[in-house]
C-alpha positions, 0 to 999 in steps of 0.5 A: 511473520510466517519464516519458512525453515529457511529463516526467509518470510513466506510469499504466496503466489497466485496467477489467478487475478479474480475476487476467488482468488484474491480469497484464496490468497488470503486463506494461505495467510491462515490469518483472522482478524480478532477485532474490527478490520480496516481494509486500506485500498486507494479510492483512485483518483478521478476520471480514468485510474487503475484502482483495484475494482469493488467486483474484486475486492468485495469477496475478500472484504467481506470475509473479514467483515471490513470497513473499507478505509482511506484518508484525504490527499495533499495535492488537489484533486477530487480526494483532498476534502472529505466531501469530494472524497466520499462522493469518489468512493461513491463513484467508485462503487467502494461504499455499495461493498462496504462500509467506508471511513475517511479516517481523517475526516475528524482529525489525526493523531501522532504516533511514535518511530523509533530507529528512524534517521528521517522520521520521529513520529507518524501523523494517521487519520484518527479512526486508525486508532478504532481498528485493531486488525488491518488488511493492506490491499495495494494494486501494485503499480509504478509512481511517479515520485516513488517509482513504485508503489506497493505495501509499503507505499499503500501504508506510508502514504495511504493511511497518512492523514492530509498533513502526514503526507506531507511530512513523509514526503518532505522526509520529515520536515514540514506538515504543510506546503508541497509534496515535492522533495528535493532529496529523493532518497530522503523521502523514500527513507520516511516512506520506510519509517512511516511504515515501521511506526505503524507495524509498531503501533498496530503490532505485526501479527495484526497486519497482513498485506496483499498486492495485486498485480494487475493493469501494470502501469508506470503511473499510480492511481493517484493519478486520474489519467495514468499511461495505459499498462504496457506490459501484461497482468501477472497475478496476485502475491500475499504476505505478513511481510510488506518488505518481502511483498514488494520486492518480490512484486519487483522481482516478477517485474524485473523477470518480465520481457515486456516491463522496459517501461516500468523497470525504467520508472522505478530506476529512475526514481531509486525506487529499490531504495525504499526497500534498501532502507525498510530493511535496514531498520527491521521493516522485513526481509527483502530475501523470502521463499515464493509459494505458488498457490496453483501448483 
């Protein structure tokens, strides 16, 4: 990733929370995809999350020329069968943008973690293996089992097939059954893994990431009827680092007066521990320089 003379991953930073802006934002990347591009966003679950819009989006993904991706759930709701799932992108207005692709819709495949405590391998949707280049384009939220959910979350979860969510969120002990975890911070942990064995698969240069931090509430989207944000938008922040990206994300929210609600989700559930450990294993760097587009 981009090191500023300081040795700290770049941040950049925009307030302005527009399909403009979110091009702009990917311009200071100053990076372009050489092969086929995923754009891996959240569907959002029916009737009433806070999904990041098609209007938004649309300029950015077309940009790059992106196949909007996603992958089934594990917990029920509209998104758990491919069907349903198509029919919320439909919905949702993702597939009228872009082309979509359920990525485990014929599969999944494993691909090794190496350094991991929790984690040996990673379980993706098949397709993931036809693109080279990939575009992380998180809303940035809280969650209700993570405590938040940005970069990292988007990954570790997002691009795990049905059965590979399941083995992250069971830290690595079962691919079937329940997503709850007794052992708190033995799922964050492989949320971190997960997230490496991807980087090392795809190769960093070839991943960038963006959040947006928009509709702010403790709930994620996958949950179809989230609390409604009480505290304000703040804006939209890029980087090839996801460790550098979400704890500055975190950083604006602990820095804002009306996040109590959120701060709240994200201490209770240990959330900082996700990025405690991404760290530790060489995911990024939670020190970085924040570089404000605007100015």
């Amino acid at each position: 990733p981009e090191e500023t003379g300081s040795g700290s991953p770049v941040v950049y930073f925009s307030s302005d929370i527009s399909a403009e802006g979110l091009v702009n934002i990917y311009d200071a990347l100053g990076w372009t995809p050489a092969g086929k591009t995923a754009v891996k966003i959240s569907t959002g679950e029916p009737p009433a999350s806070n999904y990041l819009r098609p209007e938004l989006i649309e300029d950015l993904v077309k940009k790059v020329d992106g196949t909007i991706v996603e992958c089934n759930t594990a917990y029920g709701g509209s998104r758990s069968s491919s069907a349903m799932h198509r029919q919320v992108a439909e919905d949702h207005g993702f597939t009228a943008i872009a082309d979509f692709d359920l990525m485990d819709e014929e599969g999944e495949v494993e691909w090794p973690v190496t350094g991991g405590s929790r984690l040996d391998k990673i379980i993706v949707g098949s397709h993931a293996q036809n693109y080279p280049d990939w575009v992380i384009l998180s809303h940035f939220k809280g969650h209700a089992m993570a405590g938040f959910g940005g970069a990292i979350k988007n990954v570790g979860i997002g691009i795990s097939s049905s059965s590979g969510k399941v083995y992250v969120h069971s830290a690595g002990t079962r691919t079937s059954g329940s997503i709850m975890n007794s052992d708190q911070d033995a799922w964050l942990e492989a949320l971190a893994e997960m997230v490496t064995g991807f980087r090392d698969h795809v190769g960093e240069d070839h991943i960038i990431y963006i959040n947006v931090m928009n509709r702010l509430s403790v709930d994620c989207d996958c949950d179809g009827n989230p609390a409604e944000p009480d505290m304000h938008d703040i804006g939209i922040l890029a980087s090839r680092d996801p460790v550098a990206l979400d704890q500055a994300c975190l950083d604006l929210v602990y820095q804002a007066e009306d996040s109590a609600s959120l701060v709240e989700r994200i201490e209770s559930r240990h959330g900082i521990h996700t990025l405690e450990h991404a760290e530790e294993i060489g995911l990024g760097s939670r020190s970085y320089e924040l570089v404000n587009i605007d100015e």
